[in-house]
C-alpha positions in Angstrom: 73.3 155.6 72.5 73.1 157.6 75.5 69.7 155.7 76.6 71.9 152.5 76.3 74.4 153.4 78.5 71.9 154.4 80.7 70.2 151.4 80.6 73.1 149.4 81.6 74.0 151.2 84.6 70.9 150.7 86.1 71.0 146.9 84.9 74.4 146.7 86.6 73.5 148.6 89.8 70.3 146.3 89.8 72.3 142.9 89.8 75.0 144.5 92.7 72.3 145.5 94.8 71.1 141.4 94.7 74.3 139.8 94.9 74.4 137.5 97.6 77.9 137.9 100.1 79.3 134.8 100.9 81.7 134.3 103.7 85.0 133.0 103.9 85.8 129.6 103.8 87.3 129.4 107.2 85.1 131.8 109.2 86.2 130.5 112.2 89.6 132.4 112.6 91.3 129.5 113.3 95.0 129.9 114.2 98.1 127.0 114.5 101.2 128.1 116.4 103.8 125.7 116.4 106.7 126.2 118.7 110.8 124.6 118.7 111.8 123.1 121.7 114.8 121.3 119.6 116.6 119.4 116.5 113.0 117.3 116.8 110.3 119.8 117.0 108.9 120.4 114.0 108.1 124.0 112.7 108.6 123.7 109.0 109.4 121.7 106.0 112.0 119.0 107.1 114.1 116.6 106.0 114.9 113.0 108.3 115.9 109.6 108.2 113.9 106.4 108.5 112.3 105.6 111.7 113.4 110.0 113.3 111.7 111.1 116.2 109.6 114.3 114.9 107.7 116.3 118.0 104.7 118.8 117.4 104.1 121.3 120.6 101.3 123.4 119.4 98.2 126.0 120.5 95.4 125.8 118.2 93.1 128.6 118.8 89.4 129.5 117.6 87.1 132.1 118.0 83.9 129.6 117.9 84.0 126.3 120.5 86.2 123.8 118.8 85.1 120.1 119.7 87.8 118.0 118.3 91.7 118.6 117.9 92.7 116.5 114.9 95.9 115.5 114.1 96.5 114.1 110.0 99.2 112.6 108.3 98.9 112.5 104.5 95.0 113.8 105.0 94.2 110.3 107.4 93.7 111.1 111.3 96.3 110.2 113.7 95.4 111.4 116.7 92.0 113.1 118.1 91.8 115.3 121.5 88.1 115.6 122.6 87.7 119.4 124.1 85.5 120.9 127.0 84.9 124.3 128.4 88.0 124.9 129.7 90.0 124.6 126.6 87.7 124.6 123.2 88.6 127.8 122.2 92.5 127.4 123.1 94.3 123.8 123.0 97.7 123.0 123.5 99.9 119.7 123.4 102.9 118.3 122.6 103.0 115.5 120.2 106.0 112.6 119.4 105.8 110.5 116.5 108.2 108.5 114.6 109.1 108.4 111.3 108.0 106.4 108.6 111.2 104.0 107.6 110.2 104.0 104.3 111.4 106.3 102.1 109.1 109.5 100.8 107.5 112.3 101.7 105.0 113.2 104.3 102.4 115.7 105.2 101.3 116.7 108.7 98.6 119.2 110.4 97.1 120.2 113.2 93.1 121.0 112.8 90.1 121.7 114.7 86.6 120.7 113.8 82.9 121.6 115.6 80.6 119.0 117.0 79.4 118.1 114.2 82.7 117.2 112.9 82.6 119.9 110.5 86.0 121.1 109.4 86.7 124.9 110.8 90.3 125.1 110.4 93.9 124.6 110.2 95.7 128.3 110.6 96.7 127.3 107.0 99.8 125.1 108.0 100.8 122.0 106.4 104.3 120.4 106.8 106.2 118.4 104.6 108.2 115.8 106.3 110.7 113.8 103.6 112.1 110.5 104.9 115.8 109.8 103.3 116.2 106.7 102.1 118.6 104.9 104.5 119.6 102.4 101.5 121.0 103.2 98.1 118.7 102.3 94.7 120.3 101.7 91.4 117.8 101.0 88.4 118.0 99.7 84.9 121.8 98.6 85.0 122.8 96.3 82.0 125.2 93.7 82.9 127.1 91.9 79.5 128.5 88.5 79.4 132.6 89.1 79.1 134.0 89.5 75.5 137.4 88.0 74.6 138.8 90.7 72.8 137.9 94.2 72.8 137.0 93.6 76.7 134.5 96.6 75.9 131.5 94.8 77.8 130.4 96.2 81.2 129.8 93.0 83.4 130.9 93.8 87.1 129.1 95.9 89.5 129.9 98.5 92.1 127.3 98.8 94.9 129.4 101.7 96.4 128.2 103.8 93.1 126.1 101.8 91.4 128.4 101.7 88.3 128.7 99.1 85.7 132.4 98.4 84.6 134.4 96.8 81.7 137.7 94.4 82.9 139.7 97.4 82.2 137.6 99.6 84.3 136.8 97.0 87.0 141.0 96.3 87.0 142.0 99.9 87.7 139.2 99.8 90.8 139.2 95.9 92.2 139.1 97.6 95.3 134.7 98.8 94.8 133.8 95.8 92.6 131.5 93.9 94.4 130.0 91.2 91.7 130.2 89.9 88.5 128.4 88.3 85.9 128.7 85.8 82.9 127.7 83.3 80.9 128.4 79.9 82.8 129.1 76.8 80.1 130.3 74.1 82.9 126.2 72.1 82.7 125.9 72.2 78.8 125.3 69.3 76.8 124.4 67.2 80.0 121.2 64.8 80.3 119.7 67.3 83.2 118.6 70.7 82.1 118.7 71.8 85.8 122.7 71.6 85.0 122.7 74.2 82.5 123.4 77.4 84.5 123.8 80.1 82.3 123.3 83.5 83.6 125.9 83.7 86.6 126.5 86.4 89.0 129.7 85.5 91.0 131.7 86.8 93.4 135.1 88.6 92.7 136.7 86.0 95.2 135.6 83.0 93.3 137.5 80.8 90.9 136.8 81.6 87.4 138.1 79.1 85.2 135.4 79.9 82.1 137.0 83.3 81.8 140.9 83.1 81.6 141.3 85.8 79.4 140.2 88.0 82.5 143.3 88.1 85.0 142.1 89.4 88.0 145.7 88.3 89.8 146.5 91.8 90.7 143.1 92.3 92.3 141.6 93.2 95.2 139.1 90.7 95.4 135.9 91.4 97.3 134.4 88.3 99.4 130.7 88.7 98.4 128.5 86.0 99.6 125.1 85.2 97.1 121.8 83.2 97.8 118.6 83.0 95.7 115.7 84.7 97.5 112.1 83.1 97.7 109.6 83.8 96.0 107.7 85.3 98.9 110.7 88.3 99.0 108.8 91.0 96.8 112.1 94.0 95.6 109.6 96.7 95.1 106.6 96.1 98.3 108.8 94.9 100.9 112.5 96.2 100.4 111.7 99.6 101.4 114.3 100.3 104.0 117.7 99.1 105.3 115.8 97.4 108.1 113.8 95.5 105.8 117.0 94.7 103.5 118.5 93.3 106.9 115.1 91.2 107.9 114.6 89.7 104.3 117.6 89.6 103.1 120.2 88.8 106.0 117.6 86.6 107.7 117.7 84.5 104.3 121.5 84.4 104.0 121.8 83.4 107.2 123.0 80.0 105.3 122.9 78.5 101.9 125.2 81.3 100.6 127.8 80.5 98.0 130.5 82.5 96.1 128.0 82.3 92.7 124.5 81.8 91.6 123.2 80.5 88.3 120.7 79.3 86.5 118.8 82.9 86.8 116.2 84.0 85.5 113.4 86.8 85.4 111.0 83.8 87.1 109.5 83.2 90.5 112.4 82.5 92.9 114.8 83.1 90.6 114.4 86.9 89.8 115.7 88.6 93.2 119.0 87.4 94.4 120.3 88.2 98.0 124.3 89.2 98.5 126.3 90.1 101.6 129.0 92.5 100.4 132.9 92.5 102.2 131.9 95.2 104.0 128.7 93.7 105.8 126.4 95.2 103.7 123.1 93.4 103.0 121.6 94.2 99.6 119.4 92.7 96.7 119.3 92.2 92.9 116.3 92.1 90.9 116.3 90.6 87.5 114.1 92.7 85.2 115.0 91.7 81.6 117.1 88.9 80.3 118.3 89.6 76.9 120.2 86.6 74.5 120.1 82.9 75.8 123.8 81.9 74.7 127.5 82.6 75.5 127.9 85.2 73.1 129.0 88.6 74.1 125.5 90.3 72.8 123.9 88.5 75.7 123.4 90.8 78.5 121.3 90.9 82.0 119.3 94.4 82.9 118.9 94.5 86.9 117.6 96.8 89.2 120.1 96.7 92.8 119.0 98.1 96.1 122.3 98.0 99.2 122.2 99.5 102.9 124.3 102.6 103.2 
């Protein structure tokens, strides 16, 4: 036993006394000092809106000749500084950039690389930069057609909250309702199927004579204007911001608008409709899911809304 023992100390000193020492990963002592010179510079983790000002005034410094100052964002280069002899082992700048207006977040840093390119460093600093959204999102809302009775259906919309209300909901708060939607009878039965409308999303400020058993007398009723959307406005690729809401939207609504909309559907040029709210606001509706095909209260509308703030 004791010969064992032995034997594997010597086995153990024998494999030490081979191992091989590698060196750091960054063994070129490379250090990032980022300094404030206000509200915009940018030192840590931050939070802005769409389309900010962000500054970086930095030193990068190296032991070893740095070649290239390399600015990323989200790990793609941004900006590169070329160095000489004067300043290749300390560098200094200050940086502006503006904010992405979409919504998300963002990672910046300051590096240095050789001249071969080679990555030596970045002090070990990254910084987050999250863009607020300057719009509000509301997804998967279910709109119902109205029902006579119980009035228990949720079929007007708030783009203030994003809430779905019944009549008795939307009654006590006219004031936030901005839309509404139902099943709209006044085509059926003609020759021209284009006459059928059917899914309806109608402003509280229009006549309703399909739904008298909904007094909206004592309202407060919101002038929204509506408008189909092309089929070229894409909700999720290209409605990213309240600037974009503005270009696609308000540039399309800028006539053809009307107090109601029918004959939707979850089809090309049919599934995002435009709407101007009483307040100015620009906004959309996408139409994910159409459920029923008929007047009867189990019919119901699922939308996804996206409104400026």
């Amino acid at each position: 036993m004791k010969k064992y023992i032995i034997g594997v100390m010597i086995a153990a000193g024998f494999l030490a006394a081979c191992e091989k020492k590698v060196d750091p990963i960054d063994t070129f002592y490379v250090t990032v000092d980022y300094r404030s010179g206000g509200a915009k510079y940018i030192t840590s983790d931050v939070t802005v809106n769409p389309k900010d000002s962000i500054y970086f005034d930095f030193t990068i410094n190296s032991q070893d000749p740095m070649s290239y100052v390399e600015i990323q964002k989200n790990g793609t280069r941004i900006d590169t500084f070329r160095l000489d002899a004067s300043n290749n082992r300390s560098f200094s700048r200050i940086k502006g950039y503006r904010a992405d207006s979409a919504a998300g977040e963002y990672t910046y840093r300051v590096l240095a690389r050789d001249e071969k390119a080679t990555f030596m460093g970045d002090g070990g600093k990254m910084f987050k930069v999250t863009v607020n959204p300057d719009f509000n999102f509301w997804s998967y809302r279910i709109l119902q057609v109205p029902d006579t009775v119980l009035k228990k259906n949720k079929c007007y919309y708030s783009t203030i909250d994003g809430r779905v209300h019944t009549y008795t909901e939307a009654t006590a708060n006219s004031a936030s309702i901005d839309f509404g939607y139902y099943w709209d009878t006044t085509g059926r039965g003609t020759a021209s199927t284009s006459d059928d409308l059917k899914h309806t999303f109608y402003s509280p400020s229009a006549a309703q004579p399909q739904i008298p058993f909904y007094d909206l007398s004592s309202w407060t009723k919101n002038v929204t204007l509506l408008k189909k959307m092309p089929s070229s406005v894409n909700f999720v690729s290209q409605l990213t911001s309240a600037g974009a809401i503005q270009t696609l939207i308000g540039g399309n609504m800028a006539s053809g608008t009307s107090s109601k909309v029918s004959t939707i559907s979850t089809s090309g040029g049919n599934n995002v409709i435009g709407f101007k709210t009483a307040s100015g606001k620009f906004g959309a509706i996408l139409i994910r899911y159409v459920s029923g095909d008929s007047p009867n209260a189990t019919t119901q509308i699922e939308v996804d809304v996206k409104v400026q703030k």
